[in-house]
N, C-alpha and C positions, 0 to 999 in steps of 0.2 A: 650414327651410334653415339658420337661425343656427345651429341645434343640429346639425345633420352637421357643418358645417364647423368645430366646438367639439369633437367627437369626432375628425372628422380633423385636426385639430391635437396635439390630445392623444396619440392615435394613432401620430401621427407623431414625438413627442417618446420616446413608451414606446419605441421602434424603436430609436432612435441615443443615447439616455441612457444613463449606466451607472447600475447601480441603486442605489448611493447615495455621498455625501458620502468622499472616503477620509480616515484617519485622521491624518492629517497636512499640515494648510493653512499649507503654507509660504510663500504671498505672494498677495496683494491688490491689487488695483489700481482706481480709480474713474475712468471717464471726464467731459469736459464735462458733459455731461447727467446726473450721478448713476450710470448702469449701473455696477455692483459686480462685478465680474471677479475670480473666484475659481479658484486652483489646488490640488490636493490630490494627494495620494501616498500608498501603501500599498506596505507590503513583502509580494508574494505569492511562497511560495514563496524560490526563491533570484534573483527577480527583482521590481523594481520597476514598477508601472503609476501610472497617475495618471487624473487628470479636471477637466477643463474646465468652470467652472457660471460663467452669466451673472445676475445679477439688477438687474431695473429698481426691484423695490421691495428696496431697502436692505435695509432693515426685518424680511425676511423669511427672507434671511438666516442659518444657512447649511440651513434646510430646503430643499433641493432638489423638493419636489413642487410650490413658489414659482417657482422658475427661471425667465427667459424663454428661455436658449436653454443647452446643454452637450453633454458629450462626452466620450469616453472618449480618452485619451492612451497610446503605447504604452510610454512609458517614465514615471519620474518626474519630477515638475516640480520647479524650483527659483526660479522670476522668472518674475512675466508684468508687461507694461506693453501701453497701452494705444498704438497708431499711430493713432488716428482713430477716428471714431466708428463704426467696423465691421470693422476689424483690430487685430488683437494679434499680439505677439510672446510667446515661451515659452522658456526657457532649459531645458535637459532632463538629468537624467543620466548619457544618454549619451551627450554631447557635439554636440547636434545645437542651433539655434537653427529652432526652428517659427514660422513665419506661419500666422494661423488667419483666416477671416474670415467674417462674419455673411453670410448669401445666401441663396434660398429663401424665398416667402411665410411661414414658418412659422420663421424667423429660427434656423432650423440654422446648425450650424458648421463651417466647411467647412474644410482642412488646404490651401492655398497654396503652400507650400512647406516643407521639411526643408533646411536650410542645413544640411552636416558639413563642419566643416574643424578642429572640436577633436577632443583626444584623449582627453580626459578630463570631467567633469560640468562642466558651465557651470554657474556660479551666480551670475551675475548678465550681466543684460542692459540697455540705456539707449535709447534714440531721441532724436536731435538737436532738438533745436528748430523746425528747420523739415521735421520729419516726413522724413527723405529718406534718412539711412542708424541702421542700429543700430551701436552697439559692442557687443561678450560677450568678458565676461574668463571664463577657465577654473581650473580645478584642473591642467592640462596648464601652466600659469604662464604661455599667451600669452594675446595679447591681440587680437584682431579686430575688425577694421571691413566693415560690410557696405551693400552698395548697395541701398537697397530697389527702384527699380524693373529694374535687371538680377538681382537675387534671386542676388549673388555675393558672394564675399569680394573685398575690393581690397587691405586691406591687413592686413600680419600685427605685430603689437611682439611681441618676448622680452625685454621688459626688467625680469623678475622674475625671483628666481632660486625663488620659493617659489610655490605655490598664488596663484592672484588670487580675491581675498574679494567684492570690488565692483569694478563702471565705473558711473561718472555722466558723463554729457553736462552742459556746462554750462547752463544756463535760454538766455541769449543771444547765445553763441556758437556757431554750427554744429559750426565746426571743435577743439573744446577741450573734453576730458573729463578725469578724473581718474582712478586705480584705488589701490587699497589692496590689499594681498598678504601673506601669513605670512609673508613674509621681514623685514616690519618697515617697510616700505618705502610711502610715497604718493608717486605719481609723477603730475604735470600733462602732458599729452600738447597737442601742436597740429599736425595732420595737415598743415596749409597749409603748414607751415615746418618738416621733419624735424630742423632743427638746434636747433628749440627743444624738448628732454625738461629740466623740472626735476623734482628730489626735493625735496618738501616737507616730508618727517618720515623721518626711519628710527628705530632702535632706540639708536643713540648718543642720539637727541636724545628719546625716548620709551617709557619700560620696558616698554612693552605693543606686541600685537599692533593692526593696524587693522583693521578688519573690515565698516566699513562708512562711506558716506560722503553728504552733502547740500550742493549749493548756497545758501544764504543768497536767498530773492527780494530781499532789501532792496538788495544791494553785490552784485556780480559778484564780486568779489574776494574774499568771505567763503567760507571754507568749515567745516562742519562733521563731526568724525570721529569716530567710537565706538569704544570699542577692545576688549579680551580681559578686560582686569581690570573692565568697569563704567565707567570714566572717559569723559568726551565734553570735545572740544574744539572750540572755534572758532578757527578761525588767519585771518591774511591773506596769501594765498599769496605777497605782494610783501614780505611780512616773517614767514615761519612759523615762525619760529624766537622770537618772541614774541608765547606765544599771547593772544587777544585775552578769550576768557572759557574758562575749564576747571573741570568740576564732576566729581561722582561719584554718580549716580545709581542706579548699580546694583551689586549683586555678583559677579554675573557676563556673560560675553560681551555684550555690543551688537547685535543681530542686524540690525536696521536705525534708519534715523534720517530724519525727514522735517519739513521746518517748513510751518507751516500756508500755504495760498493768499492766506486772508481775514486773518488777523493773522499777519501773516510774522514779527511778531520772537519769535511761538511755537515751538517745537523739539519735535518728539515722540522718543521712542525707546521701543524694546521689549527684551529680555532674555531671556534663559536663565534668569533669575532668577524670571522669570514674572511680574514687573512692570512696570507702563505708569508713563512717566513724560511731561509734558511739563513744559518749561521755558520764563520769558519769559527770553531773550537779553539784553532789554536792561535789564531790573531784576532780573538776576540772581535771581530767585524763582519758586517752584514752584507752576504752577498745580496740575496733577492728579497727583495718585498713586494707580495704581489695581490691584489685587489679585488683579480678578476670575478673571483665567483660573488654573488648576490644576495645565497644564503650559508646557513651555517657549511661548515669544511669536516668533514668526518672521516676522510679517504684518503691515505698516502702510500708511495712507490714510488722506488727509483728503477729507473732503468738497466738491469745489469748488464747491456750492447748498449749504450750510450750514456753520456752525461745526461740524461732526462728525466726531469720529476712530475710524476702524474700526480693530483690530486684531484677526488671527487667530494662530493657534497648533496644537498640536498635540492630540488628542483633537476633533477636530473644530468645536474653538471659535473661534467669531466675535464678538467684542462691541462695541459701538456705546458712544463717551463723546463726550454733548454738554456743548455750554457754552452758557449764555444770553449772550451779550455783543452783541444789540443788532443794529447795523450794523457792518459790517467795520471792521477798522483803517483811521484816516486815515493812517497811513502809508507814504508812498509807496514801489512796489516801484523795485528798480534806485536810487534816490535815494541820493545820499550821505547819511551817517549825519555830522553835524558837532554835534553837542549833546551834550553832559558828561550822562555818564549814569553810573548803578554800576558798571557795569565799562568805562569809557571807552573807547567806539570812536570815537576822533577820527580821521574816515577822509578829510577833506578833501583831502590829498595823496595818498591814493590812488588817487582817483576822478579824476587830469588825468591819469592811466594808462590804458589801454582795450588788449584784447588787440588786437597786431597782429602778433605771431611774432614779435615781444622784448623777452621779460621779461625783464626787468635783476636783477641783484642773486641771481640763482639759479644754483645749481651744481649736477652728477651728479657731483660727485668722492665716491670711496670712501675707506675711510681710508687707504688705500694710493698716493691718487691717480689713482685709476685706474677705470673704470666700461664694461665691456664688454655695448653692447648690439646687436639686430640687428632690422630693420624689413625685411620683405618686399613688396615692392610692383613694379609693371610688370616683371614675370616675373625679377624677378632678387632675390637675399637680396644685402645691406652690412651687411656690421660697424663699429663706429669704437668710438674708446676715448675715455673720458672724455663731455662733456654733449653731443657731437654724435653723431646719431642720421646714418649716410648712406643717403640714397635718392632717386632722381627723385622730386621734386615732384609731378610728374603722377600721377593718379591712373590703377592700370592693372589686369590680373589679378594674383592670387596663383600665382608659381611652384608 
């Protein structure tokens, strides 16, 4: 009896699998529990497909005959993140945002929904905090919020004038994400309060592109950006204009940036360069430098059940770098940072600040004075000029 239902499982996986790994793992993702949530893309043809691989042993990794659950995708993938321990979102290139979720004794993956309201490749997607909407910024240069249980768009930003590279939700705030875009530009969003859009960086104040972006666990108010030339900063959004640690890790592009769960003032990043880097934040020194992969690095994850950082890339490659370090950091997440360190983060007056839709001391002015942006929400598009964003409050359909 164990042995048919080992066949029909197997059986059952040969059926809906595709048959193997595609050539290019551009994003990772690891749930609670360890399950390693793997995307990949291939150019078939004069079109892109992809596929979907779940793995419960890490470890195993990117052989797929390991897999506990996958799937073939009809377009190319660009961002998966995980919503819970049995759905995922997918960012796609053809402009669509996928929900996929685990279902079926035999832990198939079943397609949810196809959210389209871009026009262009999504390449990066976030989940809020408390699980309830995603953002995806596009190469179409808007921005999108989505309701996950009406499976809609509610609300639309254009306030880039170039490609959007990243969106990050913030770790604590529902309503507060970020995005970074080739026009030079990080922009703080807060959905609660339309009249609060700051610019945190553009290209006056940084010779490089942004391209990708992390919350700090330790300070709400940290943030971290990786940019075109290699260079990564940490800023404090209540003062970005004086960065708080800035290195150069790599040679080229940034492709993502993630700091660890268990020792938050760890920073990882991956390259174009085809090198893994992480960094301690707070003693300015470099834990890992690591080599192994052979081409470009597009895919990062930490392990939140161990010290360990997955990284994927293109050729197929997936590689695992652990650390021995014991017990987690005693460092407390969200705590203020008030202790003289090597790169002095005296963040004491920062932290009697908490979001509430006014952040002080931030501006959208352009050099000209001027900043034209447009938010879509409860069926109507507003323009305004300069750092207010106009729209009903309430949350409604996208015209």
């Amino acid at each position: 009896m164990h042995d048919r239902l080992a066949r029909a499982e197997q059986n059952s996986k040969m059926e809906v699998l595709p048959a193997e790994l595609h050539p290019h793992v551009d994003a990772i993702d690891i749930e609670e529990d360890g399950t390693l949530a793997v995307a990949s893309s291939a150019l078939t043809g004069r079109t892109w497909n992809g596929s979907l691989w779940l793995f419960k042993d890490r470890a195993k990794a990117p052989d797929v005959h390991y897999c506990s659950a996958g799937c073939a995708t009809e377009s190319g993938t660009t961002d998966i993140k995980w919503i819970d321990s049995r759905r995922l979102v997918l960012g796609s290139d053809t402009g669509t945002v996928d929900i996929w979720c685990l279902s079926g004794s035999f832990q198939s993956l079943e397609n949810m929904a196809s959210l389209s309201d871009h026009d262009n490749t999504v390449s990066s997607v976030s989940v809020d905090c408390v699980k309830s909407k995603i953002v995806s910024g596009s190469w179409d240069r808007s921005i999108k919020v989505w309701d996950l249980e009406q499976e809609k768009c509610i609300k639309s930003y254009k306030g880039h004038r170039d490609m959007v590279w990243s969106v990050v939700y913030s770790r604590t705030e529902q309503d507060v994400f970020v995005s970074a875009s080739q026009d030079g530009r990080v922009i703080l969003w807060d959905t609660r309060t339309p009249n609060c859009v700051s610019r945190l960086s553009d290209s006056s104040q940084y010779n490089s592109i942004p391209r990708c972006a992390d919350w700090s666990p330790l300070d709400h108010h940290l943030l971290a950006l990786g940019y075109e030339d290699g260079s990564v900063c940490l800023c404090n959004i209540q003062n970005p204009k004086q960065p708080v640690l800035t290195f150069c890790p790599h040679e080229r592009a940034v492709n993502r940036l993630a700091f660890s769960p268990r020792s938050p003032e760890w920073l990882a990043s991956v390259s174009d360069d085809m090198w893994v880097h992480v960094q301690d934040c707070l003693n300015d020194t470099e834990v890992l430098r690591s080599d192994e992969h052979t081409e470009v690095v597009r895919g990062l994850a930490w392990s939140p059940v161990d010290d360990t950082l997955y990284t994927s890339g293109w050729g197929q490659q997936i590689f695992s770098h652990a650390f021995d370090c014991g017990e987690p950091s005693d460092l407390n997440v969200e705590a203020s940072i008030s202790q003289a360190t090597s790169v002095c983060m005296d963040m004491d007056s920062v932290n009697q600040t908490h979001f509430n839709g006014d952040l002080n001391g931030m501006s959208l002015d352009d050099e000209n004075g001027e900043e034209t942006m447009e938010v879509e929400g409860h069926g109507a598009t507003q323009k305004t000029v300069s750092s207010n964003v106009g729209t009903d409050s309430s949350v409604g359909t996208v015209s």
